[in-house]
PLY file of the C-alpha trace (Angstrom):
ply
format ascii 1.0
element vertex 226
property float x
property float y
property float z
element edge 225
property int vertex1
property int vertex2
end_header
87.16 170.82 121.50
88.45 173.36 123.61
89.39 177.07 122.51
92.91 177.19 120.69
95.50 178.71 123.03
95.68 182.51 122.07
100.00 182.74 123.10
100.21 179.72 120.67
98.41 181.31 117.74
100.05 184.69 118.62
103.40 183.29 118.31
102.04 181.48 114.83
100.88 184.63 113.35
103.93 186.49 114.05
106.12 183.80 112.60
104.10 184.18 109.13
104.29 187.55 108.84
108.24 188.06 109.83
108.60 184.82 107.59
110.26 184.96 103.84
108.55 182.64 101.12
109.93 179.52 100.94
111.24 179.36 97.67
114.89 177.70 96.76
117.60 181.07 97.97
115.05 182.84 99.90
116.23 184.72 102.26
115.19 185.23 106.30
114.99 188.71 107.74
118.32 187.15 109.15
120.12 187.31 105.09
120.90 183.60 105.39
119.49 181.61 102.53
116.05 179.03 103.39
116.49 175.74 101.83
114.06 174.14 102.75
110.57 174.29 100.31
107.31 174.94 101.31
105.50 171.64 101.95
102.21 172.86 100.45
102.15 176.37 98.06
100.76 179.40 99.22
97.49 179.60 96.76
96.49 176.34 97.26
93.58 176.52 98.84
93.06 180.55 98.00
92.94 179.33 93.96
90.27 176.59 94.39
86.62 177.13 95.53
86.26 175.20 99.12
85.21 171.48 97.90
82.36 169.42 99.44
84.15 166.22 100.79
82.03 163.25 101.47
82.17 161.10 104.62
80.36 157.55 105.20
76.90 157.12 106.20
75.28 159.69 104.19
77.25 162.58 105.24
78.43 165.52 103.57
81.57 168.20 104.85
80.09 171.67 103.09
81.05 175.41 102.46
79.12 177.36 105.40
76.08 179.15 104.34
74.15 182.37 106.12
70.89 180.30 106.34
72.97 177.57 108.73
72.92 180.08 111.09
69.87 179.59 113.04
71.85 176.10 113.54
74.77 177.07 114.49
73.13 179.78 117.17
71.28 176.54 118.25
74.29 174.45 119.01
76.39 176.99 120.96
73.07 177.44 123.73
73.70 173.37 124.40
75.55 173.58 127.67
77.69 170.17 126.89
79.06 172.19 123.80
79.82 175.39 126.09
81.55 173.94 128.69
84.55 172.97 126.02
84.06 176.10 124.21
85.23 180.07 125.45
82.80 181.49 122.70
79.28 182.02 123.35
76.55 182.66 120.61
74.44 185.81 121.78
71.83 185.42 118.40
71.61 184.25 114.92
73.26 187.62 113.83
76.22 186.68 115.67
76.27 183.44 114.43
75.46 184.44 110.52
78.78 186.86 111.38
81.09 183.81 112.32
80.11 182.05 109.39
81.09 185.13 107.66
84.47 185.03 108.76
84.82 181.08 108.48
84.59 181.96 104.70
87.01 185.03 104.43
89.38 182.24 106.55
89.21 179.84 103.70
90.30 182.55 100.79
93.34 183.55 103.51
94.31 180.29 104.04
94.37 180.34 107.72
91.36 178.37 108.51
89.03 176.11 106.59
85.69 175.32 108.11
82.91 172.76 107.02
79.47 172.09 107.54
78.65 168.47 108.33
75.48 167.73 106.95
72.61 165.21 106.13
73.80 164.75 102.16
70.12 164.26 101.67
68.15 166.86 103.49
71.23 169.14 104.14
70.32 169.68 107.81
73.48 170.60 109.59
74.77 167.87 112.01
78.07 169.66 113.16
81.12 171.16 112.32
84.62 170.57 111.50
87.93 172.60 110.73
91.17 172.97 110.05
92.36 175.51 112.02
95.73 176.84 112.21
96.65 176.36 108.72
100.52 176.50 107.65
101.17 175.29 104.15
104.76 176.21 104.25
104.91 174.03 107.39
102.73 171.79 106.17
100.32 172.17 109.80
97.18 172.37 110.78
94.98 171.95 114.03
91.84 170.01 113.75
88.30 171.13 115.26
84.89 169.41 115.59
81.60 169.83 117.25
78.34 167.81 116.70
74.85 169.17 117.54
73.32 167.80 120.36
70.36 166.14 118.52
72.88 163.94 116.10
75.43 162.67 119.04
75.79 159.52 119.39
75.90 158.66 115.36
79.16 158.50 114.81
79.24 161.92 113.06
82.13 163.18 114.83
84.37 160.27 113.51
83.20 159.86 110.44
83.66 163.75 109.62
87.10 164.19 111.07
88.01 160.84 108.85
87.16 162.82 105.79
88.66 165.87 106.78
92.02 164.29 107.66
92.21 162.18 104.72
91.70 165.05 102.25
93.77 167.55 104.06
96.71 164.99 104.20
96.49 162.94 100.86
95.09 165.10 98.27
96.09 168.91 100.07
99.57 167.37 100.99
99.74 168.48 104.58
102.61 166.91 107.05
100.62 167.12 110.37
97.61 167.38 111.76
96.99 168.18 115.31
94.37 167.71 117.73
93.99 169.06 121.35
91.15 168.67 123.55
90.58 169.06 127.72
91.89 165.80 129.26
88.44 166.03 131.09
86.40 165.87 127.37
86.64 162.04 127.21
84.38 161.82 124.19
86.65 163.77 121.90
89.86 161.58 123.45
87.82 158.57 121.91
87.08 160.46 118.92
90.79 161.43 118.38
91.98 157.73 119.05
89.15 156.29 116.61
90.55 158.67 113.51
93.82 157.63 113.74
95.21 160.47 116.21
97.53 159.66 117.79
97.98 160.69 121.46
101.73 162.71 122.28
101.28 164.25 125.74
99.77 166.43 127.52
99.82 170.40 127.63
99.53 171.28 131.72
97.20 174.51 132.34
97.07 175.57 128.80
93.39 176.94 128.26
91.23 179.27 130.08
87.18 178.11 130.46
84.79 178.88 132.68
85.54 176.77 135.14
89.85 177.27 135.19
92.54 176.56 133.32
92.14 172.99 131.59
94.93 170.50 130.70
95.02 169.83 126.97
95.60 166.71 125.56
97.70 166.77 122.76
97.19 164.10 119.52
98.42 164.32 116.22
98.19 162.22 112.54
101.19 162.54 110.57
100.89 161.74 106.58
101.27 158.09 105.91
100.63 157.12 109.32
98.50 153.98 109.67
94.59 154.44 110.77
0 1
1 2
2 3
3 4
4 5
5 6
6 7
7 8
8 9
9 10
10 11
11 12
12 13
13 14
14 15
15 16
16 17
17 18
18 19
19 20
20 21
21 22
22 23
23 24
24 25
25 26
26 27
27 28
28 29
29 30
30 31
31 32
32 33
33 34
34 35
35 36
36 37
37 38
38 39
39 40
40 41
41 42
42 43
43 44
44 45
45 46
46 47
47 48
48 49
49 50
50 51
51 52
52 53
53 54
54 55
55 56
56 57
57 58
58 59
59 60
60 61
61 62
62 63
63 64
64 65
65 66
66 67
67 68
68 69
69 70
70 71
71 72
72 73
73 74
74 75
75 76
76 77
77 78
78 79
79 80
80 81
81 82
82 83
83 84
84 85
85 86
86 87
87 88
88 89
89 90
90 91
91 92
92 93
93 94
94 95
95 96
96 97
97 98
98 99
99 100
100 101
101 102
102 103
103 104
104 105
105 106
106 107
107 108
108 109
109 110
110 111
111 112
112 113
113 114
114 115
115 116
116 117
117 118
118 119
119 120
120 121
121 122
122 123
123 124
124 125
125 126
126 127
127 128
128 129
129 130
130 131
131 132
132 133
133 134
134 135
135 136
136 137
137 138
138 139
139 140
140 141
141 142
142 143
143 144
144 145
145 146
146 147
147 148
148 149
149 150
150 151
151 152
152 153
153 154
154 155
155 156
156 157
157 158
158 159
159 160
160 161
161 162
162 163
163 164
164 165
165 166
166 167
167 168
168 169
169 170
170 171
171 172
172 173
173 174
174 175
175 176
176 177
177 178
178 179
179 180
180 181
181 182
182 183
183 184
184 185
185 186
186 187
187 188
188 189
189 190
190 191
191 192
192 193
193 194
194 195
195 196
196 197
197 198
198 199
199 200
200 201
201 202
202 203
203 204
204 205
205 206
206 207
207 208
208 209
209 210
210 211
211 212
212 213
213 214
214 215
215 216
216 217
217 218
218 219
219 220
220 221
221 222
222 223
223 224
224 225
């Protein structure tokens, strides 16, 4: 996946912090009543700890720990995964401080990030996310990345299948969305095998290395058939 446009998630934030609770009568900054309710509370992911979800074939979606990150150092040196990433891993000390703030994320309900893992051995196999998160809007942005030595298993799908189903049916999000480069044509099959579905495409909308990539655009709305 490539990096999450920074205008779009500056525009986000500012729109929850000028925004009013959604509860019946609330007002906007404007005085005019808000009618509609939030689709998921605020708290609902801040009063649970982060569950382990399991996907098929023996895999697991688990809370980040320090000791994966010698792991996730290891995956961000793989030059497939850096050419659809801006971030670059400089050591494991880096990488033990992103896991770090992947689990202050969860307890601010703005991002929740899993390990995918062997549900045997525990050896990480990838990552996935919600990023994004708006429970008043009922929104999030989905994220994935699989270490080089498990591509080609199928853990891609089979963790963004577990993701989407828990975040949708048992969280009660609306919409989940799902960009990648229009160039990354494994994650366009990986999108199209979950059930995203494809909308359109986002022209010059992310800074790499290389230029500005198009961004294809997918979503999975609750209820829609997979």
């Amino acid at each position: 996946m490539g990096a999450a446009c920074v205008g779009r998630r500056r525009r986000r934030a500012v729109a929850r912090e000028n925004r009013c609770p959604r509860a019946a009568a609330a007002l906007h900054d404007d005085g005019m009543p808000y009618k509609i309710p939030n689709v998921v509370e605020p708290g609902t992911l801040a009063g649970q700890e982060q569950p382990t979800l399991a996907a098929s074939g023996g895999l697991i979606l688990r809370a980040w720990s320090p000791k994966d990150a010698p792991a996730v150092y290891e995956a961000f040196q793989d030059p497939a995964l850096q050419r659809w990433h801006a971030r670059v891993a400089d050591s494991e000390d880096e990488a033990r401080e992103w896991i770090e703030d992947w689990r202050a994320a969860w307890a601010k309900e703005r991002a929740a990030t899993w390990a995918v893992a062997d549900a045997d051995t525990g050896e990480v196999a990838g990552r996935v996310a919600l990023r994004e998160i708006n429970l008043g809007d009922g929104q999030a942005e989905m994220a994935y990345w699989t270490m080089p030595r498990a591509r080609g298993r199928g853990v891609a799908p089979r963790a963004v299948t577990a993701l989407a189903g828990w975040a949708l049916d048992v969280v009660g999000l609306h919409r989940l969305e799902l960009y990648h480069a229009t160039a990354n044509e494994a994650s366009c099959r990986v999108a199209l095998k979950t059930g995203f579905v494809a909308e359109g495409v986002k022209r010059s909308a992310v800074l790499h290395e290389d230029g500005w990539h198009d961004m294809h655009l997918h979503a999975r709305i609750r209820g829609d058939a997979t």
